[in-house]
C-alpha positions in Angstrom: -40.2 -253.6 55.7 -40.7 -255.2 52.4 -44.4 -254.4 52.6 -43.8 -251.0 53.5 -44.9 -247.5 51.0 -42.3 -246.2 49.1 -43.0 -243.0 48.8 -39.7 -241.7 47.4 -37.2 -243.1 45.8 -33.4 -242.3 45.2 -33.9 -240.4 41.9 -37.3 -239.0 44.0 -35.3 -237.8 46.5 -32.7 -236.2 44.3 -35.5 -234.3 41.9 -36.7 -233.2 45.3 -33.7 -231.5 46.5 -32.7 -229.9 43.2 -35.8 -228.4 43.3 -35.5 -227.0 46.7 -31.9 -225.6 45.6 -33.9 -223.7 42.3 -36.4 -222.5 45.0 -34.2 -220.8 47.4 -32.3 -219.3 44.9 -34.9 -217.7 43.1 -37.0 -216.8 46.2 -33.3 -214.9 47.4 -32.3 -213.9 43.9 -29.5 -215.7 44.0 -26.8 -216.6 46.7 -25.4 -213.5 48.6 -25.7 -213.7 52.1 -27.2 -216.9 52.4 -25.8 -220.2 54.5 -27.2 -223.7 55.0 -27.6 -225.2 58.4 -28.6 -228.9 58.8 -30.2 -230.0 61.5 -28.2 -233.4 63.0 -28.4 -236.3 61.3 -30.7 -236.5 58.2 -30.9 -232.6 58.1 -27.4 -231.8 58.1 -27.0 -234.7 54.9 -29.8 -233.4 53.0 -28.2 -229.6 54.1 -24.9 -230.9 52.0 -26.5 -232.5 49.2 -28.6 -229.0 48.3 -25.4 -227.0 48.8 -23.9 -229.5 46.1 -27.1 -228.6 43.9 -26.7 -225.2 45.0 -22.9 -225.6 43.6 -24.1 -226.6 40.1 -26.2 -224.5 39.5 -24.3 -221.6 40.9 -20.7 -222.8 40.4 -20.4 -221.9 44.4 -21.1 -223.8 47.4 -22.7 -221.7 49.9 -21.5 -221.6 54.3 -22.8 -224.9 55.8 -23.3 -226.1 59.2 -24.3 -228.5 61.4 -26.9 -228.0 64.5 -27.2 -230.7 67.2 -30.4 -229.8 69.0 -30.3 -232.2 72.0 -29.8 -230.2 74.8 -32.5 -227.7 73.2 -35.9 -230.4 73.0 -38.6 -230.0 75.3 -38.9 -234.0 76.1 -35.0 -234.0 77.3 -35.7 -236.0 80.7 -38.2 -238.4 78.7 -36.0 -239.4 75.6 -32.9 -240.9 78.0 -31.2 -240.4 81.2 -27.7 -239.6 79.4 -28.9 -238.4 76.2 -25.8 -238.0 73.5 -24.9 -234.5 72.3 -22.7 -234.5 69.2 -20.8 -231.7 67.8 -22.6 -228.4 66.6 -20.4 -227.4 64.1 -21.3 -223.4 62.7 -17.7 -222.0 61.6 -18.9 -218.8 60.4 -20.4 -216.0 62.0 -24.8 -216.1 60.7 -25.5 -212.6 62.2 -27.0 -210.6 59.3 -27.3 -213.7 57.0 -30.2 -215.7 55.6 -30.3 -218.7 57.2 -31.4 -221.8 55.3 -32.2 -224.2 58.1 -32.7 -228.2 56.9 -34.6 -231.4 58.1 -35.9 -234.1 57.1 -39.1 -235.1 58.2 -41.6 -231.9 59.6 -44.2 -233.0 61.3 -44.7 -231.4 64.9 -42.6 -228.7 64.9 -40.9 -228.8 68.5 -37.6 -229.7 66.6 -37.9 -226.8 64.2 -38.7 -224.9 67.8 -35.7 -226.2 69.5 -33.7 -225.7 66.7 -34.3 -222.0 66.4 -33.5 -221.5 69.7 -30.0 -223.0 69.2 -29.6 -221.1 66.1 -30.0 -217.7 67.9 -27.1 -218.7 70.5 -25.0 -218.4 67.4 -26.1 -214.7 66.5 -28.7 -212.7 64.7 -29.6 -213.7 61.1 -31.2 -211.8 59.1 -33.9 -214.2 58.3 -34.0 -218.1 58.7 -36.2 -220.2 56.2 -36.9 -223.7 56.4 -36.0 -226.8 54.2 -37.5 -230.0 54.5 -37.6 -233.2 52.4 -40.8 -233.6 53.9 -44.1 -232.3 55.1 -46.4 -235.2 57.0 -48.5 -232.3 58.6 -50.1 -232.9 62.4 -48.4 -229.4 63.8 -48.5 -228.8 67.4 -46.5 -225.1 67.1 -47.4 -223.2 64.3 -44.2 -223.6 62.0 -44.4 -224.1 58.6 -41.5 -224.7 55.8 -40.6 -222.2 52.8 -39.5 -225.1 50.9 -41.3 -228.8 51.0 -39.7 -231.6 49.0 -43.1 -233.5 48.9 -46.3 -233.4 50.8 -47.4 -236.5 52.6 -50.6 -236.3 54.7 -50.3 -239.3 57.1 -51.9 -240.0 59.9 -50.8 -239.7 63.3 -50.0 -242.9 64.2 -47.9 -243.5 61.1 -44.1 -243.1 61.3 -42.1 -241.6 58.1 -38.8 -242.7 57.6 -36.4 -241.0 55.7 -33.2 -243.6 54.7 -30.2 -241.8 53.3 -27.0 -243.3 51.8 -24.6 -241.6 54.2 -26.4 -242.1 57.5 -28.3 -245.3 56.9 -25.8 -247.1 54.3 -28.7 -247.7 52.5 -30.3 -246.5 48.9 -32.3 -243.2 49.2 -35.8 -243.9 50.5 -38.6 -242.7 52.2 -41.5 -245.1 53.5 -44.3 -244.4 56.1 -44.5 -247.2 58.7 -47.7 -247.7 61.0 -48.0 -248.0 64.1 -47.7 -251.7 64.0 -44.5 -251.7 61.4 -42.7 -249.1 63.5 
């Protein structure tokens, strides 16, 4: 890995998601009605580090949860016999609310897709916009994000990797790996 782009950093990453909080604020004049939902793993850390940005700048932390999308993918039989579900964890009611849905890499948009279905089991937002840290492109569903940390046309043999402190116990980073570093 040590010959491996950086592309972001820690302080990178950081910028990145205070930016993203400013964003959605403005974009929703403010915080009424709105809730974070991270997508499990990476999403749902990121999702908690903007609602900490969210809490500066607003001096109020805004509804957060956690969505575990595993029994919702459309590769289910091909990723593992006895694939692990974890803990969805939504304790408050999103029907009517604008839904701020967060991941961490978006690239072909069948996790967004299985994520919105698992969102509407949970009720009937209002709206739902989406987060990421960021953007490789290659779609194969026609999703796009309302807020994009960074930008990073790969191609799509290249794998980005988004490290975080929590889930990784490693420094903020994110590096593309190809096919051969992967």
């Amino acid at each position: 890995m040590a010959n491996t782009p950086k592309i972001m950093d820690k302080e990178g990453v950081q910028r990145a998601l205070m930016r993203i909080a400013h964003e959605i604020l403005e974009k929703n004049r403010g915080s009424r009605d709105l809730c974070l939902v991270g997508i499990r793993t990476r999403g749902a850390v990121l999702a908690e580090r903007i609602n900490a940005c969210i809490q500066q700048i607003e001096g109020k932390s805004l509804p957060f949860g956690v969505l575990d999308i595993t029994l919702y993918r459309d590769d289910l039989t091909t990723i593992d016999a006895q694939p692990v579900v974890r803990e969805t964890r939504i304790p408050f009611d999103i029907t009517g609310k604008r839904v701020i849905l967060v991941d961490d890499v978006l690239f072909t948009g069948r996790t967004i897709r299985s994520a919105l279905d698992a969102l509407i089991d949970f009720g009937r937002p209002a709206n739902i916009q989406l987060a990421v840290l960021i953007d490789r492109g290659h779609r194969e569903i026609p999703i796009r994000a309302d807020y994009v940390g960074k930008n990073i046309p790969t191609s799509v043999d290249q794998n980005v990797q988004v490290i975080l402190e929590e889930s990784d116990k490693q420094d903020d980073q994110v590096i593309i790996q190809t096919g051969d570093d992967a």
